[in-house]
C-alpha positions in Angstrom: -26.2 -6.4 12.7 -24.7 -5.8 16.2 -23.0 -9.4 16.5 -21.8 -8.9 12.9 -18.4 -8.0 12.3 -18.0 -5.5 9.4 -14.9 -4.8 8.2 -14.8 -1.4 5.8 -11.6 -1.2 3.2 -10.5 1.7 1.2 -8.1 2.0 -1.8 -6.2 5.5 -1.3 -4.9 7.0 -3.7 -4.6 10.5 -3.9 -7.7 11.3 -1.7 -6.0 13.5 1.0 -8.5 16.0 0.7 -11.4 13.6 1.1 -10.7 11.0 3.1 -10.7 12.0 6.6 -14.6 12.9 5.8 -15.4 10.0 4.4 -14.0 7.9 7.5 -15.7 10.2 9.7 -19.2 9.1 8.2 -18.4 5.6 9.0 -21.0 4.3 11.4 -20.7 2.3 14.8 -21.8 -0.8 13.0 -18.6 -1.2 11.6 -15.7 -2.8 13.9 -12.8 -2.0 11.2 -12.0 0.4 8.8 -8.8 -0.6 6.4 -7.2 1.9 4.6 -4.9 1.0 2.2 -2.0 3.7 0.5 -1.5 2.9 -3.0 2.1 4.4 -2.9 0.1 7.7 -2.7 2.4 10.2 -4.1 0.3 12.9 -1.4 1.2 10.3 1.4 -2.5 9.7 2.3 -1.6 7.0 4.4 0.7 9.3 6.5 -2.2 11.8 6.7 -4.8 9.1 7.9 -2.4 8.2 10.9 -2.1 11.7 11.9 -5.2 13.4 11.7 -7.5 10.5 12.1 -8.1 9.5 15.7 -10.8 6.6 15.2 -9.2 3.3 17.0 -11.0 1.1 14.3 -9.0 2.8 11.8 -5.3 0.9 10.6 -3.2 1.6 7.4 -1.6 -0.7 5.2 1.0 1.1 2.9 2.1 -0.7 -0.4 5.5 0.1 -1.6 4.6 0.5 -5.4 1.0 1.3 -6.9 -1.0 -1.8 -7.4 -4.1 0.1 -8.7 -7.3 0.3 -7.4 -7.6 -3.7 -7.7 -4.3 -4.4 -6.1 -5.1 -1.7 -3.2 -8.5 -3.6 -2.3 -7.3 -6.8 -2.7 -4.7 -6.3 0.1 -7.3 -4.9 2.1 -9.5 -7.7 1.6 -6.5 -10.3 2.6 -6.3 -8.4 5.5 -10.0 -8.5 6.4 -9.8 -12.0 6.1 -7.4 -12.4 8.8 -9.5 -10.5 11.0 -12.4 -13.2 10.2 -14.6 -10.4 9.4 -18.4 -11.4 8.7 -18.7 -8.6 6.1 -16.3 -6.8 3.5 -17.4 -3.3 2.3 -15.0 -1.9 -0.3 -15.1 2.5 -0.1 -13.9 4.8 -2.3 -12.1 7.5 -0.6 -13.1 10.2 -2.9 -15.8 11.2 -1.1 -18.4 10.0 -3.9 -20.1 7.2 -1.9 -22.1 7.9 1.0 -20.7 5.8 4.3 -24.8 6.5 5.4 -25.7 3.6 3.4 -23.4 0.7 4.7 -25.6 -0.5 6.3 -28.1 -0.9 3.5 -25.6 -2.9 1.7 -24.8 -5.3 3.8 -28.6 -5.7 4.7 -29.3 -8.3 2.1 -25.9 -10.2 2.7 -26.4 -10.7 6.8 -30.5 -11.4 6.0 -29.0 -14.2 4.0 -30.4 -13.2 0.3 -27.2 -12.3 -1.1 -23.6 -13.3 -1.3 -22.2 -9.9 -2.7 -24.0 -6.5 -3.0 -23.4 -3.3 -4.9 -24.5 0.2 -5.7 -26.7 1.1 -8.8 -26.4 4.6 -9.8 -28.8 3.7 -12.8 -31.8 2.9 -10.3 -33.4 6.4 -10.4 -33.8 8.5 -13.7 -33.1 11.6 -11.7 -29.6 10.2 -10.2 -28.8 9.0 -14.4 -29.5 12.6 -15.3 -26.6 13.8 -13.0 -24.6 11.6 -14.1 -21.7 13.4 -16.7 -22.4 12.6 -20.2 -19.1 10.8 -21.0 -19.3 9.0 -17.7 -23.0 8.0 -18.5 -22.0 6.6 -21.9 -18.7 4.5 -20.9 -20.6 3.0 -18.5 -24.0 2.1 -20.3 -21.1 0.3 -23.2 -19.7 -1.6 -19.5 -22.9 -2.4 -17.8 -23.8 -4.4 -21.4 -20.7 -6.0 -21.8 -20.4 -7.1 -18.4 -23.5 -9.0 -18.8 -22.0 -11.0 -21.2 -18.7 -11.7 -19.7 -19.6 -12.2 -16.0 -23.4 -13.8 -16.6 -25.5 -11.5 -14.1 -27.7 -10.4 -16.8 -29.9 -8.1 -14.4 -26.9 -6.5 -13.2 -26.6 -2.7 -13.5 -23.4 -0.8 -12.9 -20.7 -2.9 -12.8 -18.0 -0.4 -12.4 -19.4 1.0 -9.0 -17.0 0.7 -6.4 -19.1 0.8 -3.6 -19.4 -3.1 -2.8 -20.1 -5.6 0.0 -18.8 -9.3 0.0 -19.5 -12.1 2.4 -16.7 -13.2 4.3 -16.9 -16.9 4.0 -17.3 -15.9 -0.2 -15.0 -13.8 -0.2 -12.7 -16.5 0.9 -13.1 -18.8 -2.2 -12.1 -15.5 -4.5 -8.6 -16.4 -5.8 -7.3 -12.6 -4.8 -3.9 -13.1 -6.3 -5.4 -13.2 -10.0 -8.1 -10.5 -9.6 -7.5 -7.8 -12.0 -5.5 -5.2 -10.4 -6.5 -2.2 -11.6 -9.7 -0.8 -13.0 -11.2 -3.6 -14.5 -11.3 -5.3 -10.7 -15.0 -4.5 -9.9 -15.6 -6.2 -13.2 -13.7 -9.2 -13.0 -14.8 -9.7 -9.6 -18.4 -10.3 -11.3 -17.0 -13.0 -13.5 -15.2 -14.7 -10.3 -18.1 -14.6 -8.2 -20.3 -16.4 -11.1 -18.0 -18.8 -11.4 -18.2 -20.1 -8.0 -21.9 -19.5 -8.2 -22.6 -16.8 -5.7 -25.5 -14.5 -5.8 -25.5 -10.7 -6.0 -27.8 -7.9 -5.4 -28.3 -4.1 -6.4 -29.0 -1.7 -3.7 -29.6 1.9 -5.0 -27.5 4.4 -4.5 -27.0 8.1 -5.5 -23.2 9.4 -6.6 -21.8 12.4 -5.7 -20.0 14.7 -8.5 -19.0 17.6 -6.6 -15.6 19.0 -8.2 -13.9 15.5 -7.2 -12.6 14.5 -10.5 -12.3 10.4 -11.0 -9.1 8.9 -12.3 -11.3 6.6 -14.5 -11.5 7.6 -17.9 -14.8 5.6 -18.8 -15.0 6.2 -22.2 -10.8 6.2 -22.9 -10.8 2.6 -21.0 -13.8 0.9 -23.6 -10.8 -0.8 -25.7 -8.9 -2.4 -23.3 -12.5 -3.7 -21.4 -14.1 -4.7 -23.9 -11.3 -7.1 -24.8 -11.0 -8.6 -21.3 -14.6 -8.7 -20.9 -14.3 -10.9 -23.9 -11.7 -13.3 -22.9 -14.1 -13.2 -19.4 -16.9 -14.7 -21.5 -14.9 -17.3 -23.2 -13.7 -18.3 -20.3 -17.3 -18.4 -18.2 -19.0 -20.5 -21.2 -16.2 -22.6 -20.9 -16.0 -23.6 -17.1 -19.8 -23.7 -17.1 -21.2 -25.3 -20.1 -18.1 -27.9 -20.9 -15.7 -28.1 -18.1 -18.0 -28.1 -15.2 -21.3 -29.2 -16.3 -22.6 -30.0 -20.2 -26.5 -29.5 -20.9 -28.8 -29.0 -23.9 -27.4 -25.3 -23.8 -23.9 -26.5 -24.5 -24.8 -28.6 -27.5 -27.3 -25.7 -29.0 -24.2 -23.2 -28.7 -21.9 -25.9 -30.2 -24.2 -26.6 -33.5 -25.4 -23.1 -33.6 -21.7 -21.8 -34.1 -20.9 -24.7 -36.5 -23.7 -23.9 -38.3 -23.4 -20.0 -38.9 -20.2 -20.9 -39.5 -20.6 -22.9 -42.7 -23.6 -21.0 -44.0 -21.6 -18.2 -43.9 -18.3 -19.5 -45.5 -20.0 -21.6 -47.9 -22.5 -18.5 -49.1 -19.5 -16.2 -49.2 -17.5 -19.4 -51.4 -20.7 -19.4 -53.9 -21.0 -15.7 -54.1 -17.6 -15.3 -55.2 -18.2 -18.2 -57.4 -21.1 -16.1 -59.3 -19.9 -12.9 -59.7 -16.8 -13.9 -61.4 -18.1 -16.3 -63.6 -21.0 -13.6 -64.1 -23.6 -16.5 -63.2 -26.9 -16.6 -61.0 -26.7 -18.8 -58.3 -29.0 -21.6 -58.1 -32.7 -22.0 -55.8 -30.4 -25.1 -53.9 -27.2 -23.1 -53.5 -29.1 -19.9 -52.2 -31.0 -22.3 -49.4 -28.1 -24.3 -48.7 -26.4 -21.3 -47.4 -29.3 -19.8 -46.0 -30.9 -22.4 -44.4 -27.8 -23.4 -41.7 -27.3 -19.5 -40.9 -30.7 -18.9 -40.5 -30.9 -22.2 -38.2 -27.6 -21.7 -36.4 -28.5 -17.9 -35.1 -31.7 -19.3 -33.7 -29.8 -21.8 -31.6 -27.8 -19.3 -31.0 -30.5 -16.9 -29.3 -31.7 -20.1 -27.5 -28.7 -20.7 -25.9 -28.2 -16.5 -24.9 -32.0 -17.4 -23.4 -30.3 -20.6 -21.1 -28.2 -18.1 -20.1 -29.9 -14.9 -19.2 -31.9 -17.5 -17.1 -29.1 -19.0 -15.6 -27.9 -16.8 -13.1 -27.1 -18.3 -9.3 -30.1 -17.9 -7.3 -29.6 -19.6 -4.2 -27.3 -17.9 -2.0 -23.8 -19.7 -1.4 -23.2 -18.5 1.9 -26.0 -20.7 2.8 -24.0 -23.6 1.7 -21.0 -23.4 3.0 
């Protein structure tokens, strides 16, 4: 890890208070530490320059507030210019330990992974912290992102705490990255796309009086719609644009076939109860029959795809 070149980045935005402490627990494996003021109406980037006296440290101020997605992704572009090896995103809140940097980055510089992130769902104690509302908003996130992004074993998806490969992070087309709090989500989608493989690494949260600006269960609408259009979009690089398989045609004639089942059963049930007739042995199976076969091709193609999931790293590839 010595010859490695780590570059930290964190998205500031009204963590005056925290900060400093949290670039203080920074170890000497890292060579940079980014931080980036989100317009911070507290002026933490301001703050940083004064009081912080670490020469790794720099500060990159953006003129209007880009979110938590914009903030990173300017780091990131930045990290990328200083060729760093290693990209660990940090929340400045105070609510990620620094003391495990070096366990996130284990599995990407050993080679096993292109991307890592926290879990705060690996231990049943840490879960039981965990405030209710913020347990529930993200339990609803961590199954949706399955679907959208692909990484069905996956926990998490919304924890900031991250690590990228720099050669990986590279091929991530910043610019259209979600900006704000759907970022860490939409970075899963990106990274399946271009086939890279990601790890866990437990972690345990901090909720000391630091109060997030994510309102998990308040932002479940406006997710669960992109994490739809996500999904659309995944099954359509992967299974028709990019490559076609077996999978493709079962989710093809599975759809078409729930589709008519259930259009033509509805058509027939109408039919009956308003001419106050039964409807026929044929006309029950007819409807039956393609629903019944279409949700099983269905739940073979959701099978291809829980089994689907890169597995050989794409840092070893490039």
């Amino acid at each position: 890890m010595a010859d490695k070149r780590i570059a930290v980045v964190i998205p500031c935005y009204r963590v005056k208070a925290q900060v400093a402490q949290v670039i203080q627990g920074i170890g000497p494996e890292v060579s940079w530490i980014i931080c980036v003021d989100d317009a911070c109406p507290d002026g933490s980037g301001e703050f940083i320059r004064e009081q912080v006296r670490d020469p790794r440290v720099s500060v990159i101020r953006l003129e209007r507030n880009q979110g938590v997605g914009g903030a990173t992704s300017a780091g990131y572009r930045a990290a990328l210019e200083k060729q760093a090896d290693v990209v660990v995103k940090l929340d400045g809140d105070g609510q990620m330990d620094p003391k495990l940097i070096p366990a996130l980055v284990k599995p990407i510089l050993g080679g096993s992974a292109d991307y890592t992130k926290g879990n705060r769902f690996y231990n049943i104690e840490d879960v039981a912290a965990m405030p209710l509302p913020r347990l529930l908003g993200n339990a609803f996130l961590s199954f949706a992102s399955k679907f959208s992004s692909g990484y069905w074993s996956v926990l998490d998806p919304t924890n900031g705490f991250t690590a990228v490969h720099g050669r990986v992070l590279a091929l991530l087309p910043l610019a259209k990255l979600s900006p704000r709090w759907f970022f860490e989500s939409d970075m899963l989608f990106r990274l399946n796309t271009i086939g890279a493989v990601i790890a866990d690494v437990p972690m345990r949260a901090v909720y000391v009086g630091e109060k997030s600006n994510l309102n998990a269960l308040g932002v479940i609408p406006e997710f669960a719609w992109k994490h739809f259009r996500n999904y659309l979009k995944r099954i359509f690089y992967n299974y028709f644009l990019r490559g076609f398989s077996i999978a493709s045609v079962e989710l093809l004639a599975g759809l078409a076939l729930l589709g008519f089942g259930i259009v033509y059963g509805a058509m027939k049930w109408e039919s009956s109860v308003s001419h106050q007739a039964f409807a026929s042995a044929g006309t029950v199976m007819l409807a039956a029959l393609p629903v019944i076969l279409g949700f099983q091709l269905v739940l073979s193609f959701l099978s291809f795809d829980m089994q689907s999931a890169p597995t050989t790293p794409l840092q070893g590839r490039l």
